[in-house]
C-alpha positions as CSV (number, residue, x, y, z in Angstrom):
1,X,37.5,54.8,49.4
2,X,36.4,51.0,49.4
3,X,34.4,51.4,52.4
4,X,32.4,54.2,51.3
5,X,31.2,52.4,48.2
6,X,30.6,49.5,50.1
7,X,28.4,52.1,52.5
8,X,26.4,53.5,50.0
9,X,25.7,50.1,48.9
10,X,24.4,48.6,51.7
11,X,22.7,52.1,52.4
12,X,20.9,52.1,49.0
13,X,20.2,48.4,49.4
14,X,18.2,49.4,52.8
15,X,16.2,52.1,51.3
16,X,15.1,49.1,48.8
17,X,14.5,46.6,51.0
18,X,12.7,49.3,53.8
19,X,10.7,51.0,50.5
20,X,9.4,47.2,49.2
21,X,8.3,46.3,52.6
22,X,6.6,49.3,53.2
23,X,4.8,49.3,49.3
24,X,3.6,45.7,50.4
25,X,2.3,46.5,53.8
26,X,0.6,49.8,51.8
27,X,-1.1,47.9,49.4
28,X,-2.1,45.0,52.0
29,X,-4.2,47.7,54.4
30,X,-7.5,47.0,52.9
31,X,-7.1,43.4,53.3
32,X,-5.9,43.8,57.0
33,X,-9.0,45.9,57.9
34,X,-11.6,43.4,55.9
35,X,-10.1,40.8,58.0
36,X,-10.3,42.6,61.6
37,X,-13.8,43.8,60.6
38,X,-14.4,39.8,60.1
39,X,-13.0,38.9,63.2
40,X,-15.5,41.6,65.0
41,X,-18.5,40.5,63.3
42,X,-17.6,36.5,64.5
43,X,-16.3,37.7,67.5
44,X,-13.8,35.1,68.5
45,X,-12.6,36.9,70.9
46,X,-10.9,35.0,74.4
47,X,-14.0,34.9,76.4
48,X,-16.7,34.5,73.6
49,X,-17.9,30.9,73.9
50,X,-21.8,30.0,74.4
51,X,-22.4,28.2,77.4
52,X,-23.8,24.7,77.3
């Protein structure tokens, strides 16, 4: 009986942990596309560099 109340424990702990980091990477989308749009626009990209 133990080690099914330590399962649902570790279970529900997982579904918080799993639920946080997927409210964080939600609300952190807008950021993430302001900064690739940035990147685009500066393009900084591997071969980008002005010749001398």
């Amino acid at each position: 009986m133990a080690e099914l109340t330590a399962r649902r424990v570790l279970t529900a702990q997982a579904v918080l942990v799993g639920g946080a980091v997927l409210a964080l990477l939600i609300r952190e989308i807008p950021a993430l596309v302001r900064e690739i749009r940035i990147w685009r626009m500066a393009d900084l990209g591997s071969g980008s560099r002005h010749p001398r």
